[in-house]
Each structure stands twice: as structure tokens, then as C-alpha cells.
VMD Tcl script that builds the backbone (N, CA, C; Angstrom):
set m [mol new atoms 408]
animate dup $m
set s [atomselect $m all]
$s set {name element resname resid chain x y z} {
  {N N UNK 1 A 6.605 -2.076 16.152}
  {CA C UNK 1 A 6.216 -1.368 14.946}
  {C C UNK 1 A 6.478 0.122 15.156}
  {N N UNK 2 A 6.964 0.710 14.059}
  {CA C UNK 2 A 7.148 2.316 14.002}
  {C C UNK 2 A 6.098 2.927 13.838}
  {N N UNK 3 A 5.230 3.750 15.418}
  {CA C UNK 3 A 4.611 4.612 14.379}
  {C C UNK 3 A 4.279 5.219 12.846}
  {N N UNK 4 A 5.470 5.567 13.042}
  {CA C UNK 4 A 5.621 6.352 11.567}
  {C C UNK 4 A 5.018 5.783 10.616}
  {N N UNK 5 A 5.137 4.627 10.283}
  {CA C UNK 5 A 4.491 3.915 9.197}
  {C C UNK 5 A 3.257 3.743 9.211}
  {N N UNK 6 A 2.980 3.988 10.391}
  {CA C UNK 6 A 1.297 3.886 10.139}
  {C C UNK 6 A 0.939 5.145 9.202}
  {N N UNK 7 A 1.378 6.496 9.112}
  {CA C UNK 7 A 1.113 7.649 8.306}
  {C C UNK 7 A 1.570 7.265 7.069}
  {N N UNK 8 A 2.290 6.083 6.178}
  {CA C UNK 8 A 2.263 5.728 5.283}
  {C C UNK 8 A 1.375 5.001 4.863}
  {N N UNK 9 A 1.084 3.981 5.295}
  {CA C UNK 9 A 0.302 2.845 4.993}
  {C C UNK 9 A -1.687 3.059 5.493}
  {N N UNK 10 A -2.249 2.431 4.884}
  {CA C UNK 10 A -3.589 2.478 5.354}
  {C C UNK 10 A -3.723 0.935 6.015}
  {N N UNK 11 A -3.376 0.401 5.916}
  {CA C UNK 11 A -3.366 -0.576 7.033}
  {C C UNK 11 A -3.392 -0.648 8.233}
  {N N UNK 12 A -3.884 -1.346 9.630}
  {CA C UNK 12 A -3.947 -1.422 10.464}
  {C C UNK 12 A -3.714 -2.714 11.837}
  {N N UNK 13 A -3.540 -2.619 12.822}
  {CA C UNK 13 A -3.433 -3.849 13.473}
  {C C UNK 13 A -4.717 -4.457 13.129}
  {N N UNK 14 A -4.220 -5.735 13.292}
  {CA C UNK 14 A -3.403 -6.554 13.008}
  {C C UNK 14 A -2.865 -7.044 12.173}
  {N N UNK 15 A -3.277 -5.962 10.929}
  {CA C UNK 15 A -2.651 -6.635 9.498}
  {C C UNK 15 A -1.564 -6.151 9.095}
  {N N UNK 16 A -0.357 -5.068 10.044}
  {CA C UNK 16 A 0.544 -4.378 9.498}
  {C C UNK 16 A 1.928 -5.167 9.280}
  {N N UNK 17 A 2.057 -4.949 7.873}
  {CA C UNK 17 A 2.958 -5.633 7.630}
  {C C UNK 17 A 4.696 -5.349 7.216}
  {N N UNK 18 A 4.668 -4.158 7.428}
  {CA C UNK 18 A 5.695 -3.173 7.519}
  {C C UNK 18 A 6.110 -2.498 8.751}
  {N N UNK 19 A 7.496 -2.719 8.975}
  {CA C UNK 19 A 8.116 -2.279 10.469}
  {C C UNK 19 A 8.309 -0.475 9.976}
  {N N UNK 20 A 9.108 -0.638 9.100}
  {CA C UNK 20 A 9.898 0.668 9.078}
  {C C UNK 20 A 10.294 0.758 7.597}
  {N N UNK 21 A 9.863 1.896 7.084}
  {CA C UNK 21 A 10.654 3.094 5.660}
  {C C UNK 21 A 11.687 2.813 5.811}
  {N N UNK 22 A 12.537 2.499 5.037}
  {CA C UNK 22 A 13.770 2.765 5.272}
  {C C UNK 22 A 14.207 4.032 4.126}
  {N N UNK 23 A 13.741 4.139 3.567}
  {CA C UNK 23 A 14.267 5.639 1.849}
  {C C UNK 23 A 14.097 4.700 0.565}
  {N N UNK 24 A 13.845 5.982 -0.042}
  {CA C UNK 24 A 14.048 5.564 -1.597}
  {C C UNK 24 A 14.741 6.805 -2.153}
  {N N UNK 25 A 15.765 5.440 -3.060}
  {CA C UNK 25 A 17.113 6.250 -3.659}
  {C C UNK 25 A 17.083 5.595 -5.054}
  {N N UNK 26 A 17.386 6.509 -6.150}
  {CA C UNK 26 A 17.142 6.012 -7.090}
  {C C UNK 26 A 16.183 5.408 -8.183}
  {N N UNK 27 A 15.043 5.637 -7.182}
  {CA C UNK 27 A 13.605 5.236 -7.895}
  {C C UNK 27 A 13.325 3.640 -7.027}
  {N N UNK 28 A 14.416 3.336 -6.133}
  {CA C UNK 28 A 13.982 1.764 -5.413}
  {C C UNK 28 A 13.528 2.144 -3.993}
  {N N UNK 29 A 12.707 1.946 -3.307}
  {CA C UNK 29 A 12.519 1.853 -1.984}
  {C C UNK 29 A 12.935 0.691 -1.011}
  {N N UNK 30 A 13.017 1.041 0.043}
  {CA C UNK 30 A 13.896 -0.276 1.105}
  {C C UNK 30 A 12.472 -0.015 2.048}
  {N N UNK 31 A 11.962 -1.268 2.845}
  {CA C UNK 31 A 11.044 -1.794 3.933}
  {C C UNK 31 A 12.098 -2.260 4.466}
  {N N UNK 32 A 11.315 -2.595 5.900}
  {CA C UNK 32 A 11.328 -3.551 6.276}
  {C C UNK 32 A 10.458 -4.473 7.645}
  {N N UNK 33 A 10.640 -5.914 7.935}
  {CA C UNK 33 A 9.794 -6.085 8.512}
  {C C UNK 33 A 10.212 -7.201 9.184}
  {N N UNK 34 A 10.499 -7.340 11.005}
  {CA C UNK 34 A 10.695 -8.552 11.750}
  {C C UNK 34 A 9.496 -9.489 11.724}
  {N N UNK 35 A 9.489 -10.654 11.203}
  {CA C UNK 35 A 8.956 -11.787 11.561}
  {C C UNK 35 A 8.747 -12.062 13.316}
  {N N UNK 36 A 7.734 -11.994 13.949}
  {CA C UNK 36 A 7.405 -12.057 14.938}
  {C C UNK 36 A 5.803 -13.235 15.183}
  {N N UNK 37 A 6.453 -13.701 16.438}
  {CA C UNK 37 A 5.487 -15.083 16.535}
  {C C UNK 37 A 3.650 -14.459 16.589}
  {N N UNK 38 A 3.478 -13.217 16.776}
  {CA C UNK 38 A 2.277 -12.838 17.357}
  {C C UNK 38 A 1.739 -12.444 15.944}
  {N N UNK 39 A 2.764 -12.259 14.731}
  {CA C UNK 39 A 2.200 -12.273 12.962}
  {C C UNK 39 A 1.564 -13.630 12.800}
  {N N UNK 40 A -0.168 -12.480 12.520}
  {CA C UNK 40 A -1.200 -13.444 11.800}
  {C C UNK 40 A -1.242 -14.195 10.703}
  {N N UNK 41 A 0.250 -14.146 10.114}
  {CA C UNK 41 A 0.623 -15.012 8.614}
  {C C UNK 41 A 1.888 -15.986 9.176}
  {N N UNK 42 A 2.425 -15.877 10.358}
  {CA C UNK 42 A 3.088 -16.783 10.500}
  {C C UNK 42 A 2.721 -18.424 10.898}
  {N N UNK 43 A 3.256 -19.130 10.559}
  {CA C UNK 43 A 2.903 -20.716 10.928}
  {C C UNK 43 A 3.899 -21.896 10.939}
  {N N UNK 44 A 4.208 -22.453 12.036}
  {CA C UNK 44 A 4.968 -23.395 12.101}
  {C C UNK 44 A 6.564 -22.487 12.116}
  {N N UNK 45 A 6.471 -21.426 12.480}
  {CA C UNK 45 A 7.580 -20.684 13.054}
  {C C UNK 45 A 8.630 -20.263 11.691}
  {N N UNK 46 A 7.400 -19.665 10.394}
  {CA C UNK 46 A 7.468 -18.974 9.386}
  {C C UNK 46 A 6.704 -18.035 9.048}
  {N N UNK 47 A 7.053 -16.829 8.253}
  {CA C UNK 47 A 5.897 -16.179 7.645}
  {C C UNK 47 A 5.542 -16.936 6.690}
  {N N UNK 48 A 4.389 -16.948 6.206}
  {CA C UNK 48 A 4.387 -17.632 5.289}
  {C C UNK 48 A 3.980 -17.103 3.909}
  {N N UNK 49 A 3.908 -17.520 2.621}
  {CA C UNK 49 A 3.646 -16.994 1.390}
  {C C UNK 49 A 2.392 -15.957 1.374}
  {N N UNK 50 A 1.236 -15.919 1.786}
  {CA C UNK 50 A 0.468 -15.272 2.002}
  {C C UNK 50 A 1.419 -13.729 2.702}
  {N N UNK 51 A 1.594 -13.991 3.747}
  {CA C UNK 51 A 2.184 -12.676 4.520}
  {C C UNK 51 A 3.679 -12.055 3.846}
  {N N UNK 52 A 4.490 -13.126 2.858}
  {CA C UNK 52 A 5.325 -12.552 2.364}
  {C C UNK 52 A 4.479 -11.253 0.997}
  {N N UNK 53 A 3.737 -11.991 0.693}
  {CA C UNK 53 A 2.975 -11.164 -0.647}
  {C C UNK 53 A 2.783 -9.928 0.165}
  {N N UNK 54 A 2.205 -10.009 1.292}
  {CA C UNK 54 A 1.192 -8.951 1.881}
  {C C UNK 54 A 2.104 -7.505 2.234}
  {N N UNK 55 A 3.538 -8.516 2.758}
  {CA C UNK 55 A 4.839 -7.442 3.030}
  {C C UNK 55 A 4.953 -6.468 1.706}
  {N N UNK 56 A 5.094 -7.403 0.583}
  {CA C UNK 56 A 5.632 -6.725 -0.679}
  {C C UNK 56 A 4.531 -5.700 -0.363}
  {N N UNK 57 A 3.349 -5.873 -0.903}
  {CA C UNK 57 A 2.398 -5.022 -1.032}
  {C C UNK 57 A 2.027 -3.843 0.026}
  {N N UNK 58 A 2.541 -3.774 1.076}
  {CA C UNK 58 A 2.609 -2.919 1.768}
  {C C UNK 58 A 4.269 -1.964 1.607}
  {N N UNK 59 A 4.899 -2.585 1.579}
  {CA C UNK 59 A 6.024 -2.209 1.117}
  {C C UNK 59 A 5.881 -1.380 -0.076}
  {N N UNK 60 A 5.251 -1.370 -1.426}
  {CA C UNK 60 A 4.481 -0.611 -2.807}
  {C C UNK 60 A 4.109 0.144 -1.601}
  {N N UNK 61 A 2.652 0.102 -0.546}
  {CA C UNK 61 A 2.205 1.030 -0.353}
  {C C UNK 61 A 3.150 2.437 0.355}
  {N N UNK 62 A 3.667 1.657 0.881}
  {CA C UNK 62 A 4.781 2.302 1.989}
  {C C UNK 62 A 5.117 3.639 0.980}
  {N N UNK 63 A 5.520 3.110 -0.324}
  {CA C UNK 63 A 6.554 3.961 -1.238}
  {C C UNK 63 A 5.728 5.205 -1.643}
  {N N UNK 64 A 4.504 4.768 -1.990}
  {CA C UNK 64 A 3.861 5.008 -2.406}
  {C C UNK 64 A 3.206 6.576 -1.533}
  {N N UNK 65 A 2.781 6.089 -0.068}
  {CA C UNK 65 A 2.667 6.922 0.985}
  {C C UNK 65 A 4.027 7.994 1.571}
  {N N UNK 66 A 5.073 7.724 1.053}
  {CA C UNK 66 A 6.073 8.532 1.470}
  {C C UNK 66 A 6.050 9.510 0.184}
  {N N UNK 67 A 6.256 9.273 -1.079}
  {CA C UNK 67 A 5.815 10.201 -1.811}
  {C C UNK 67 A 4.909 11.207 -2.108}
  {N N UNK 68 A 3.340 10.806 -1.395}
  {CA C UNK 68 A 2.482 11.683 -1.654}
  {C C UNK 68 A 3.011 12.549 0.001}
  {N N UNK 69 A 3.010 11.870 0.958}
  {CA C UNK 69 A 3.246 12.870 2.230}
  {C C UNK 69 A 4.223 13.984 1.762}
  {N N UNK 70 A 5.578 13.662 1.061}
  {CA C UNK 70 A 6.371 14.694 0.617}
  {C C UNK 70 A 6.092 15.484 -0.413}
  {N N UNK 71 A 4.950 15.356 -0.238}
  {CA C UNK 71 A 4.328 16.407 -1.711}
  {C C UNK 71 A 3.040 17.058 -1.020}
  {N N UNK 72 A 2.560 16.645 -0.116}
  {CA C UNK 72 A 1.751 17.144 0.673}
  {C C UNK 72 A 0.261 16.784 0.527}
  {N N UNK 73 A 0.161 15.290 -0.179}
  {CA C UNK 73 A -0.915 15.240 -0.389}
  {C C UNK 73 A -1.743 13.855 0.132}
  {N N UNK 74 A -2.749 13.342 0.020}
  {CA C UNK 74 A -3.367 12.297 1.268}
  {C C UNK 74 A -2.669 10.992 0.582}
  {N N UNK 75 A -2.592 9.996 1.612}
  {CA C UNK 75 A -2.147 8.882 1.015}
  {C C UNK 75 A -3.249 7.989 0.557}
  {N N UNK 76 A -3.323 7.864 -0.750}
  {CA C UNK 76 A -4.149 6.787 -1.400}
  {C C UNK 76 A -4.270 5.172 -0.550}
  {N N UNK 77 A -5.294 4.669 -0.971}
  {CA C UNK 77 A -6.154 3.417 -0.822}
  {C C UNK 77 A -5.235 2.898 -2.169}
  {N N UNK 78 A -4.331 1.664 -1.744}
  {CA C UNK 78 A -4.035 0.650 -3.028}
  {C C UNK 78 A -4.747 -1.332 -2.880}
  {N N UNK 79 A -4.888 -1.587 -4.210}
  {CA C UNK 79 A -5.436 -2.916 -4.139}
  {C C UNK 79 A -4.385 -3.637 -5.278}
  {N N UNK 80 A -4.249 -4.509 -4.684}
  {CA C UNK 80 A -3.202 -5.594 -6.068}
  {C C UNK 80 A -4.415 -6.038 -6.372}
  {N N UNK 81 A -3.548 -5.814 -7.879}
  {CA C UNK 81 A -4.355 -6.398 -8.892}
  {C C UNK 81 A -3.670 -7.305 -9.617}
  {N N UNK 82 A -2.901 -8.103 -9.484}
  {CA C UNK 82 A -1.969 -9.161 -10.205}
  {C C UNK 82 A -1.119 -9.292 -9.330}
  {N N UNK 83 A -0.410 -10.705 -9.090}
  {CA C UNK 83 A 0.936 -11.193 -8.537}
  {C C UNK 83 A 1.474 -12.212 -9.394}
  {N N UNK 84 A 2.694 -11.815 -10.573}
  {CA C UNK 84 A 3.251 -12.555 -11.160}
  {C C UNK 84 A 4.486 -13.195 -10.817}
  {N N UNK 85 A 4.731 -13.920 -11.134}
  {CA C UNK 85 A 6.165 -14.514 -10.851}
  {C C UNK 85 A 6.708 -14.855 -9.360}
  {N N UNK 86 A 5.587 -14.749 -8.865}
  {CA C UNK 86 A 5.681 -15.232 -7.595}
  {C C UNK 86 A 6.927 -16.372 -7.234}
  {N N UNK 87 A 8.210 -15.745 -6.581}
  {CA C UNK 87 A 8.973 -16.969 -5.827}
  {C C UNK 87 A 9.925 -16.900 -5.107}
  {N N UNK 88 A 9.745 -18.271 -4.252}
  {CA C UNK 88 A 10.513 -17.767 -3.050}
  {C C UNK 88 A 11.630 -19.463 -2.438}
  {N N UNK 89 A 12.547 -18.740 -2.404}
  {CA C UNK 89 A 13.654 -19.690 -2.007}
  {C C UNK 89 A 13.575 -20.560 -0.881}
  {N N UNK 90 A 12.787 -19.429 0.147}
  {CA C UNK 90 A 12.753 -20.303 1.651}
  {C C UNK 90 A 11.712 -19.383 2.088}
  {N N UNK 91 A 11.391 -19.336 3.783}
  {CA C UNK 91 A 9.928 -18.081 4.267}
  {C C UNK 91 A 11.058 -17.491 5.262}
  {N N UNK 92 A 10.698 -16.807 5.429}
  {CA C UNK 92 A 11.287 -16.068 6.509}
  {C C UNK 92 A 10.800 -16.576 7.941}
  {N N UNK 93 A 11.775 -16.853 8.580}
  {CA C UNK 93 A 11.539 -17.463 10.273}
  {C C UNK 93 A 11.532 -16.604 11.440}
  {N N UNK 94 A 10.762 -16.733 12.247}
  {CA C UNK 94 A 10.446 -16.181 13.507}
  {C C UNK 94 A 11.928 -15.676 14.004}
  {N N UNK 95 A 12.356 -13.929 14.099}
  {CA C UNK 95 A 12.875 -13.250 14.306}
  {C C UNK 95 A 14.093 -12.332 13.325}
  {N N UNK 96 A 13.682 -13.184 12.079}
  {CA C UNK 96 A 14.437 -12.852 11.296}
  {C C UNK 96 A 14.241 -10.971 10.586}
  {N N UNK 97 A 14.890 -11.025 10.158}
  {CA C UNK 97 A 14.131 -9.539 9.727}
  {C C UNK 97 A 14.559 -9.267 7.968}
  {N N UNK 98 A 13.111 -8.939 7.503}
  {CA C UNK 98 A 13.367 -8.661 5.784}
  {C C UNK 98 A 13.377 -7.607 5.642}
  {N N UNK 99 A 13.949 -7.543 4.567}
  {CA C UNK 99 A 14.679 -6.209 3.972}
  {C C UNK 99 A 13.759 -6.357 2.467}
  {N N UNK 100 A 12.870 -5.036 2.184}
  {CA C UNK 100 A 12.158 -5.885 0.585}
  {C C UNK 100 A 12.820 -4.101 -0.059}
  {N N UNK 101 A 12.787 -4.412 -1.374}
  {CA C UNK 101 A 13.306 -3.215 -2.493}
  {C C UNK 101 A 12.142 -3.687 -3.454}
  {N N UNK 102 A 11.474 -1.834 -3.503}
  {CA C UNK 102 A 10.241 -2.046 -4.636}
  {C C UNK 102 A 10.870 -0.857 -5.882}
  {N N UNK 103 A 10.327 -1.678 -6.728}
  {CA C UNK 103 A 10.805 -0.772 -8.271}
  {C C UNK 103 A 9.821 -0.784 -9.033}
  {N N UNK 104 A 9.174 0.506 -9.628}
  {CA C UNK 104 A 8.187 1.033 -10.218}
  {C C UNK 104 A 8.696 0.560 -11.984}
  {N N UNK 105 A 8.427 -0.323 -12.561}
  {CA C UNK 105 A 8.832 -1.263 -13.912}
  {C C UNK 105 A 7.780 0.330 -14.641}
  {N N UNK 106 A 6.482 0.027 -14.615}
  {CA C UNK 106 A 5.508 0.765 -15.231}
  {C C UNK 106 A 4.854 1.719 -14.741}
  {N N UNK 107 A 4.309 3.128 -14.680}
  {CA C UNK 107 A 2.863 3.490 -14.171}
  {C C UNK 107 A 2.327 4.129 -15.303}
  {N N UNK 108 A 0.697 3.752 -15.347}
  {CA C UNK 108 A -0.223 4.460 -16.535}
  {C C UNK 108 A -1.452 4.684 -15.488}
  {N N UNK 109 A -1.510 5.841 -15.209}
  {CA C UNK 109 A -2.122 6.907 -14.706}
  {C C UNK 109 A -2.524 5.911 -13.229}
  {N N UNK 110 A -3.488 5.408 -12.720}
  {CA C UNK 110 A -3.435 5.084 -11.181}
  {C C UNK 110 A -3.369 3.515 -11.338}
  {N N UNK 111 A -2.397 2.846 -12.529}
  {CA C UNK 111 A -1.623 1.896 -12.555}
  {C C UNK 111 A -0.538 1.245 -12.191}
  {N N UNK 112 A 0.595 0.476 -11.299}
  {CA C UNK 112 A 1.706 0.381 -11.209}
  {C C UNK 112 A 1.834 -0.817 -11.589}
  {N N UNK 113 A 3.364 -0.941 -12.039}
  {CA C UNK 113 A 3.598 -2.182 -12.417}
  {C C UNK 113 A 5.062 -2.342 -11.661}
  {N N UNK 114 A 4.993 -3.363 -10.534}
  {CA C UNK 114 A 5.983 -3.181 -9.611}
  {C C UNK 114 A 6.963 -4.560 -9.609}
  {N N UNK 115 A 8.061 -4.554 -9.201}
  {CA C UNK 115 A 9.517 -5.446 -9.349}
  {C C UNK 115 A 9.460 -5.524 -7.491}
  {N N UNK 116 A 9.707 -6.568 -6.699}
  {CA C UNK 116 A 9.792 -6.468 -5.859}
  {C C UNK 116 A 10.696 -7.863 -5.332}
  {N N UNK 117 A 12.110 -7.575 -4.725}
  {CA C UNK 117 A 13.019 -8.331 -3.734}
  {C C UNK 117 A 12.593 -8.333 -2.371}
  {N N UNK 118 A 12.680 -9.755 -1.783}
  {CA C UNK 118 A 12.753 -9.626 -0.429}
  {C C UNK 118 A 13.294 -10.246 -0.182}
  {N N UNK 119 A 15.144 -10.176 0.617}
  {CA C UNK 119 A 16.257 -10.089 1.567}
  {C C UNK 119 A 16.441 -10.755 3.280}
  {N N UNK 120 A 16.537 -11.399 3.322}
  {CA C UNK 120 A 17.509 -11.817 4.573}
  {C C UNK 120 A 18.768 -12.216 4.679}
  {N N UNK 121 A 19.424 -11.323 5.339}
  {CA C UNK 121 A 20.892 -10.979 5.835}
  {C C UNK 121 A 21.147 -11.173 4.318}
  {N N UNK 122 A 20.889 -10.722 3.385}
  {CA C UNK 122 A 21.629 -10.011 1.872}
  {C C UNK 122 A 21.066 -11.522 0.763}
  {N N UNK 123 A 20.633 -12.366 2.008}
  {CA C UNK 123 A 20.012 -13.555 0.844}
  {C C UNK 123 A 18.724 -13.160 0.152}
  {N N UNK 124 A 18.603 -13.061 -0.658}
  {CA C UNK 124 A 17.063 -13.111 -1.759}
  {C C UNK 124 A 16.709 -14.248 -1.381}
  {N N UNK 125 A 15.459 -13.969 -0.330}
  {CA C UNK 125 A 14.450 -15.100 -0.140}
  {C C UNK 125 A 13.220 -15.160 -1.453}
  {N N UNK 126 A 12.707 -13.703 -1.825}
  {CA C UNK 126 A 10.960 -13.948 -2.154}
  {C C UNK 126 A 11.344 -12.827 -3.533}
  {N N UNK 127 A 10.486 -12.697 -4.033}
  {CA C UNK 127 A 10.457 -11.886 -4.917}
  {C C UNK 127 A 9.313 -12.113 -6.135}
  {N N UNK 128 A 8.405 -10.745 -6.583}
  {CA C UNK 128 A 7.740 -11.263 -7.412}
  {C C UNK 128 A 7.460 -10.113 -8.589}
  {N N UNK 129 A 6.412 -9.859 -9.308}
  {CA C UNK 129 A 6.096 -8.129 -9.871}
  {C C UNK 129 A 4.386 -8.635 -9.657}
  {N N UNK 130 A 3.975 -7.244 -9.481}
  {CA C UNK 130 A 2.949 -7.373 -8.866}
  {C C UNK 130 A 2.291 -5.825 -9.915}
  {N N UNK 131 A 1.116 -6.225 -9.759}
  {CA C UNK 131 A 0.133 -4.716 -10.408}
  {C C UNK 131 A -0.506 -4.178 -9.565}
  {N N UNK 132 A -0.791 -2.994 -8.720}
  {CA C UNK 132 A -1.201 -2.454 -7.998}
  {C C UNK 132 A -2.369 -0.981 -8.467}
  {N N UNK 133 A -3.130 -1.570 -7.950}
  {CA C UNK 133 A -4.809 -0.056 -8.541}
  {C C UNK 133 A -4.637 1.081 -7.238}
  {N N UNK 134 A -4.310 2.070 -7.071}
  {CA C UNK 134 A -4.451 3.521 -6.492}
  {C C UNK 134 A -6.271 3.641 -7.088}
  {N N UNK 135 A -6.695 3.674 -5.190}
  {CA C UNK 135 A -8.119 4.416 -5.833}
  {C C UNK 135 A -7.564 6.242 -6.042}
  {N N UNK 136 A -8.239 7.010 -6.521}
  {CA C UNK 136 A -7.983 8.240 -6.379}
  {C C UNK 136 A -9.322 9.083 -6.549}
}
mol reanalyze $m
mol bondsrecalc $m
mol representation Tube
mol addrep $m
């Protein structure tokens, strides 16, 4: 795990579910995150649906935390509040590594309404839109 991301995210071991920022260009952000056997969502030598959600959602936070740091300000506490459209082709397997892209669809004031892909080796495994609450 990258340091670094811990100054994005409010999460902590053992629940971190984000390796590394990769940028946001265009209004999309790039994560990402190796599947590793010692992940508390993996099972039977998958992440599984639970820990894929949890990626997305840290992944929102991720974006979320790189923006306020570049503005100079604390990184918010987020809670999902909806997971729609939840679906996923296959789970991601022990060593694989995802690639997720989050896209801000909506925000109304400490609302988001988020689009989220998640990628292995360029395949769209998961993907869902999700609503996310910023305490502030």
C-alpha cells in the first residue's frame, strides 16, 4: 500500500481498499488496487462483491481527498448512501490488479452522484453509480 493514500482516504488497516491515486483528468479519476490473499473481502481466491463496492467507494473517496488536499483543505468523512446498478462480469482474483474510473454524474451541495468502472487488464469487470453523503 502507498502511503500516500492514506492522506486521501479516512480509512484504515485493515479496511484499505485503495493501493494508489493514479490522477484525475477530465473530471474522471483512475485508482487502483492489487487483490491480495491477506484482503479481508477476499474468498475462495477472489475479491469479492462486498470488497469490489468498498474499492469503488474508496476510490469516490480517494477523488474526493485529492481535491480538497489541492485546495488546502481537510479531507471529509464520506458514507454511501445508495448502490445502483450494481454489476459485475467476474471478481477480481488474487494478484490481479484493478484499475476503477470515478465520474461525478451529479453534486447538490454535500451530495454526489457517482458513475464508477472497474478494469482488469482493460476488461470491465464491475461497475455501478453509487450516492455518496460528505459529512462537512
Amino acid at each position: 500500500m502507498n502511503s500516500e493514500i492514506l492522506g486521501l482516504i479516512p480509512q484504515r488497516a485493515p479496511i484499505v481498499m485503495v493501493d494508489r491515486f493514479l490522477g484525475l483528468e477530465d473530471g474522471i479519476s483512475t485508482t487502483c488496487l492489487e487483490v491480495r490473499a491477506d484482503n479481508i473481502f477476499c474468498n475462495d481466491g477472489c475479491l469479492n462483491e462486498c470488497g469490489v463496492i468498498e474499492h469503488i467507494a474508496q476510490s469516490a473517496a480517494a477523488r474526493v481527498g485529492h481535491i480538497c488536499r489541492s485546495e488546502g483543505r481537510e479531507v471529509p468523512l464520506g458514507f454511501i448512501g445508495a448502490v445502483n446498478a450494481f454489476e459485475a462480469s467476474r471478481l477480481p482474483r488474487l494478484g490481479e490488479l484493478i484499475t476503477t474510473k470515478i465520474e461525478v454524474l451529479q453534486q447538490v451541495f454535500a451530495v454526489s452522484l457517482i458513475r464508477a468502472e472497474s478494469y482488469v487488464d482493460g476488461e470491465l469487470v464491475a461497475g455501478c453509480k453509487m450516492k455518496i453523503f460528505l459529512q462537512e
